[in-house]
N, C-alpha and C positions, 0 to 999 in steps of 0.2 A: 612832452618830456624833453628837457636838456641835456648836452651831452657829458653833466658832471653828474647825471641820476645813470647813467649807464651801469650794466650787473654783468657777469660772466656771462650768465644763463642766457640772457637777451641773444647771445650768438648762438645757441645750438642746433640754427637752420645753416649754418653755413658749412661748405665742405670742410672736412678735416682741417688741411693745412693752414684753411683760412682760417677758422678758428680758433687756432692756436696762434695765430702771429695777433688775432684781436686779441683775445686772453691776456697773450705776456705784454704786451704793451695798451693794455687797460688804463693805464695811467696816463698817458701821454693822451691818448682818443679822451678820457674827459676832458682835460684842458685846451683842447679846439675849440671851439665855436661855431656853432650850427652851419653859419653860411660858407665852412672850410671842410668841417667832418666829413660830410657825404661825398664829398671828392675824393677824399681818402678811402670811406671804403669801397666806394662803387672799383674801386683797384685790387682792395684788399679782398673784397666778397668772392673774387673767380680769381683768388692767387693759385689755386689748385690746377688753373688749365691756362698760366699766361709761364710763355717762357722764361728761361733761367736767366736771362736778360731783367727783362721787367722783375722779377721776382727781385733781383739784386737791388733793383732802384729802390724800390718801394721799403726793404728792410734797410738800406741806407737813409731814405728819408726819417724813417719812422724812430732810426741811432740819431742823425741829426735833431730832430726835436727833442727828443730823447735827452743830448748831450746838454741843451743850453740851458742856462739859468733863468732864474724868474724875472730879471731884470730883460734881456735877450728876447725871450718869450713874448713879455710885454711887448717889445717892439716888435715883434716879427707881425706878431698876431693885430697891431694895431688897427690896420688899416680892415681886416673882417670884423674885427667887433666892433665896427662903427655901423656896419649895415644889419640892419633891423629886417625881423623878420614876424611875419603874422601868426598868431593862435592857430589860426587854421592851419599853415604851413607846418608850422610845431607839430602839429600831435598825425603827422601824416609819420608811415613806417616808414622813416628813414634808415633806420637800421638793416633792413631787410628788402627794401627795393631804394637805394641810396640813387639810381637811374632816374629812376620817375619821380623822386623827390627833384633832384635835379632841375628836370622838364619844367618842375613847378615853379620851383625858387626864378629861375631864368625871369619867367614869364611874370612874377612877380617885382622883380627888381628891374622889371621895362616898365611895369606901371607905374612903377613909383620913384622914377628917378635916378636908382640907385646903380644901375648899370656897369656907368662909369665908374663910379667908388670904387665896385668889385673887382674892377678891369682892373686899375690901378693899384688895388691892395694885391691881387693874383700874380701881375706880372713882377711887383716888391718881393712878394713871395719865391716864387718862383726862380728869380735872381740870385735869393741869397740861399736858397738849395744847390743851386746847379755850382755858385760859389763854395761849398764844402763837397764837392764831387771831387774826388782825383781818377781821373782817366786810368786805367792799367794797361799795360804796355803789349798790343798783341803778340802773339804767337807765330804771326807771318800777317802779310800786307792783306789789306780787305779784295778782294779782285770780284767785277762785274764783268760780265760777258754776253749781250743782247744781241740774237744772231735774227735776222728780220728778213724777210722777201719771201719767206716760204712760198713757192707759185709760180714766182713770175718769171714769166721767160726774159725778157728785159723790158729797159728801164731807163727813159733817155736823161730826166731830168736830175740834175744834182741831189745825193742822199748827202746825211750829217749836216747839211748847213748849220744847224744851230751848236756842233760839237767841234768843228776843223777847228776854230780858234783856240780850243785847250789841248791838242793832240798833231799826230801825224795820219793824215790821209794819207791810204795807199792804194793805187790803183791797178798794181797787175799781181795781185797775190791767187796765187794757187788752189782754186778752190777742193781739189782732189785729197776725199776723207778728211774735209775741215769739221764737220757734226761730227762724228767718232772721236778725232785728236780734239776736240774740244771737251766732251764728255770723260774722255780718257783723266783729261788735265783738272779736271772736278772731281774725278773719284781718286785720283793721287794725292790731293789737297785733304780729301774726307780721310783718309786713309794715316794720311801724315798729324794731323790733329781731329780726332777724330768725338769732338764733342758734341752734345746733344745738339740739331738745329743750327748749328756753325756753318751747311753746305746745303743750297739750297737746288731744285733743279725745278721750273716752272715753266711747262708745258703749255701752249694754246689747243694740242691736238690730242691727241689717242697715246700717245708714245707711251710704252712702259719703262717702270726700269729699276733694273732685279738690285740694284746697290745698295743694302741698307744702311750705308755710311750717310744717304740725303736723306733732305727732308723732301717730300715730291709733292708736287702740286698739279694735275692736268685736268685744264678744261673739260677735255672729251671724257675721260673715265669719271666724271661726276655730271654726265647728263639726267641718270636718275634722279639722285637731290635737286637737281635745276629743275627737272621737271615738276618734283614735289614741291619744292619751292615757289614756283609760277603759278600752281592749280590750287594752292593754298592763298596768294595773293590776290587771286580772282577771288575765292574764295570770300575773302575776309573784305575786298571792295564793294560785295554784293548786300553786305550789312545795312542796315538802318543806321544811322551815324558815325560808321566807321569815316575817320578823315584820315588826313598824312600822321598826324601828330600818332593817334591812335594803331595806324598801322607799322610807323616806326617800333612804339611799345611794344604790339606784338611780337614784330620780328627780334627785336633786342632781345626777348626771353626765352626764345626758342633754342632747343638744344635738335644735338641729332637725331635723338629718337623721336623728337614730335614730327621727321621726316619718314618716319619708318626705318630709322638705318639704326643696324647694330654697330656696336663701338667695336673699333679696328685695334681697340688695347695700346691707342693712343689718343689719349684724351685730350693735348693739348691740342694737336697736327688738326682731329674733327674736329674741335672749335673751331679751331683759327679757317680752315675751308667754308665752316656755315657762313662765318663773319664775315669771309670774304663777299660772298652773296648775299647775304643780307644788309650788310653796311652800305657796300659798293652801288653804284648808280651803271645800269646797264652790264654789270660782271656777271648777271645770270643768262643773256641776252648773246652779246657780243665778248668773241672770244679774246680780241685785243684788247678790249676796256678789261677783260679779265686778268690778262697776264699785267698789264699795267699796275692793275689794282693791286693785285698778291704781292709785287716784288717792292711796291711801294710802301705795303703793310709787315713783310718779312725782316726789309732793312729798319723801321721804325722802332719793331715791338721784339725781335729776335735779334737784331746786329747781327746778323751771319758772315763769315768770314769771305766767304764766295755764293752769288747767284749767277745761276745759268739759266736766262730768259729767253724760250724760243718760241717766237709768238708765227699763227698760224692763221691761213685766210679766215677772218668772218663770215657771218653771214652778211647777202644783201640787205640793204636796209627796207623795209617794208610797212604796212599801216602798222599803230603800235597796237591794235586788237591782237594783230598777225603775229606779233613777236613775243608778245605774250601770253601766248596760247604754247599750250607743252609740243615741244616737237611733233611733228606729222614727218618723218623720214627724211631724208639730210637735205637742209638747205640750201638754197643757191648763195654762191660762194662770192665776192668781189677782192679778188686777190692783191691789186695792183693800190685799191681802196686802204687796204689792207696793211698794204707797203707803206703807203703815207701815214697812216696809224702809227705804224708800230715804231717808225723812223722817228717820231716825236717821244715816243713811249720811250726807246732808248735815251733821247735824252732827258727825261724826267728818271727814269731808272739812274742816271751817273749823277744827278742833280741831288738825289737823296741819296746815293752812295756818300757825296761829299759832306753831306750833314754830320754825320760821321763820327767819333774818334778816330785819329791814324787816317784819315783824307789825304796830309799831306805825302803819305806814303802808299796810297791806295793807285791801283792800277782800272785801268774800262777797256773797252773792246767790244767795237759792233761790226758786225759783219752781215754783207747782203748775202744771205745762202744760197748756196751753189754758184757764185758768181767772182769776179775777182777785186771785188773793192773793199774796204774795211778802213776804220777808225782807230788807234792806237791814244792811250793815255795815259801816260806813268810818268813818274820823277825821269824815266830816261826819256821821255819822247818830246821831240822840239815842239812845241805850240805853233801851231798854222804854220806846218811845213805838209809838202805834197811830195810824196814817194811816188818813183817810176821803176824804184829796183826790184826787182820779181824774188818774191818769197812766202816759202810755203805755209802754212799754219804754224807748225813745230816754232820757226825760223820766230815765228810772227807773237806766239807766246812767252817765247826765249826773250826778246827784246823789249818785252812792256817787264817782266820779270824778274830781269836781269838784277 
C-alpha cells in the first residue's frame, strides 16, 4: 500500500488523540512519500503520551505542509521521492508500527546506496520546517541547577573545568541550607507559571517530593521497574535468536504495564520514565548515567522552564552479569567516582539547556553539595571570572537572576 491509498479507518488502533490529528490532516499524510510518512507517524502514533511541547511541534509541522502549495510541496518533497523503495518494504504495517518499518527502510537504503540521498533530502527537509518555526517568547528565563558531590567529604582536584569559561566560579559560598533554598527557588518558579511539565526535579536517590507544581523523576523510587526491567532483559537475551536489533524492538513497545505497574494517572510522566530505561544505555544500572539521561530527555522533548538535577553516588562498577542481575540489597557505593560523573553530567546538562529557545537569556548553576564552591551562568555573570567573595545560596540565586 501507498500513502495516497491511506482510509480513516486504517487508524482505528491508534489512541484517541492520535487519531484524530491523522483523521483531520488525512490529506496532507497521503501526499508524503513513503520514505517521509513513517517519520511522521512514528511522532503522531504516541501524540497521546508526548508532551505539550512536542505535541506543538508536530501540529505546527503538520499546518506547515499543510500551508504550501503544489509547486512548494514539489520542492520540499523532492529530494524523498527520489529514494526508491522495495515491494517487500511496502506492504510491511507501516501504519501501525511506523518504528520497525523505520528499522527496515534504514537497513535497506545502506544496501543500496541510498543513505546519503536520505541524509540529504532529511537535513533540506528539516531546514525548511525549523525555517517556518517562530520561537514564543517565554514567560521567564529557562534556569538549570546541577547540584553534584552528594558523598563526598572532599575533593582536592579542580571541579567545572569544562564550564569556568562561560560563567563565574565561586569558591567560598555558603554551603548552609543550599538543597532547601535550592528547592524552595524551583517550587516558587512552578508556582509562579505553573504549566504542565515546565519544572522539572530529577533525583539520582530516594528523595521524595510532595510539590505537585514538578514533574519528578527519582532513580531510587523506580527500583522496582528497574528491577522488572533488567529480569525481563535477561529474560528476553536467553531466546533463540533474540539479537540487539530485536531486543531494541522489544523494549520500544513496551508500556508500563508489561512491567506490572499500574498507571499513576499520568500517562505521559510513566512513559517518559519507561523510555528513560529502556532507551538509555546504563540509566537502569547506574544512577548518574540516570539522571544524566532524563535531564538530557526532559530539555529535548518537554523544554521545561527549570530542571533541578541532584545526582547521587552510584554504584561500584562490577562484572556486567553482576550489574545486571536485579538488586540483591544496596550496592557498594563509589562516591568520589561519582563526583567526576556527575561533574561532566553538569556540563552536558548546560550544553542542552543552550540548545534551547531563550539560551541567550537562560541562567546554570552547579554546585558541589555541602561544600562551598559553585558555578554561576547568566547574561549577568562575567565568563572566566573567579569569585573569593563569600555568599550564601539566596545571594548566589539573586545574582545569576537578577
Amino acid at each position: 500500500m501507498t500513502p495516497r491509498d491511506l482510509q480513516a479507518e486504517q487508524f482505528s488502533g491508534y489512541p484517541p488523540a492520535a487519531r484524530r490529528v491523522a483523521v483531520e490532516d488525512l490529506d496532507v499524510l497521503r501526499q508524503l512519500p513513503l520514505s517521509l510518512l513513517p517519520s511522521l507517524l512514528r511522532e503522531i502514533i504516541d501524540y497521546d503520551f508526548r508532551f505539550p511541547a512536542e505535541r506543538k511541534e508536530i501540529d505546527r509541522n503538520l499546518a506547515a505542509l499543510k500551508a504550501l502549495t503544489v509547486a512548494e510541496r514539489t520542492e520540499w518533497l523532492r529530494g524523498f521521492e527520489s529514494i526508491t523503495v522495495s515491494k517487500q518494504i511496502e506492504q510491511f504495517d507501516w501504519i501501525n508500527q511506523p518504528a520497525q518499518f523505520l528499522e527496515q527502510l534504514s537497513a535497506y537504503l545502506w544496501s543500496t546506496h541510498q543513505m546519503d540521498a536520505f541524509r540529504k533530502a532529511a537535513t533540506e527537509y528539516s531546514a525548511r520546517l525549523d525555517a517556518n518555526v517562530r520561537s514564543e517568547p517565554l514567560p521567564m528565563p529557562r534556569l538549570g541547577i546541577a547540584v553534584i558531590g552528594q558523598g563526598v567529604d572532599s575533593y582536592s582536584e579542580p571541579l567545572f573545568r569544562n564550564l569556568r569559561v562561560h560563567g563565574t566560579w565561586f569558591d567560598r559560598v555558603k554551603p548552609d541550607d543550599g538543597l532547601q533554598i535550592l528547592r524552595a527557588e524551583i517550587a516558587r518558579r512552578a508556582e509562579s507559571h505553573p504549566e504542565p511539565y515546565a519544572h522539572w526535579y530529577v533525583d539520582g536517590g530516594a528523595e521524595t517530593v510532595s510539590n505537585l507544581g514538578l514533574s519528578y523523576v527519582s532513580f531510587g523510587a523506580m527500583v522496582a521497574m528497574r528491577d522488572a526491567l533488567l529480569k525481563d532483559m535477561q529474560t528476553q537475551i536467553a531466546r533463540p535468536g533474540m539479537g540487539p536489533e530485536e531486543l531494541r524492538t522489544h523494549l520500544e513497545r513496551m508500556t508500563p504495564s508489561d512491567l506490572g505497574f499500574a498507571a499513576s494517572g499520568d500517562d505521559v510522566l510513566d512513559r517518559f520514565r519507561l523510555r528513560v530505561l529502556t532507551e538509555g544505555s546504563g540509566t537502569q544500572i547506574f544512577s548518574t548515567t540516570f539522571v544524566q539521561w532524563t535531564v538530557r530527555e526532559a530539555l529535548r522533548r518537554a523544554q521545561p522552564l527549570t530542571v533541578l538535577a541532584r545526582f547521587a553516588p552510584r554504584q561500584r562498577q562490577r562484572p556486567m552479569n553482576e550489574l545486571l542481575a536485579p538488586s540483591n540489597g544496596a550496592p557498594q557505593t563509589d562516591p568520589v567516582g561519582s563526583l567526576v560523573d556527575a561533574d561532566m553530567g553538569a556540563c552536558y546538562h548546560w550544553i542542552n539547556q543552550q540548545r534551547l529557545p531563550g539560551s541567550e537569556a537562560s541562567a546554570f548553576l552547579v554546585w558541589f553539595e555541602g561544600h562551598n564552591q559553585a558555578l554561576a551562568i547568566s547574561p549577568t555573570m562575567t565568563k572566566g571570572k573567579q569569585s573569593s567573595a563569600e555568599i550564601d545560596m539566596k545571594g548566589l540565586l539573586a545574582s545569576i537572576l537578577a
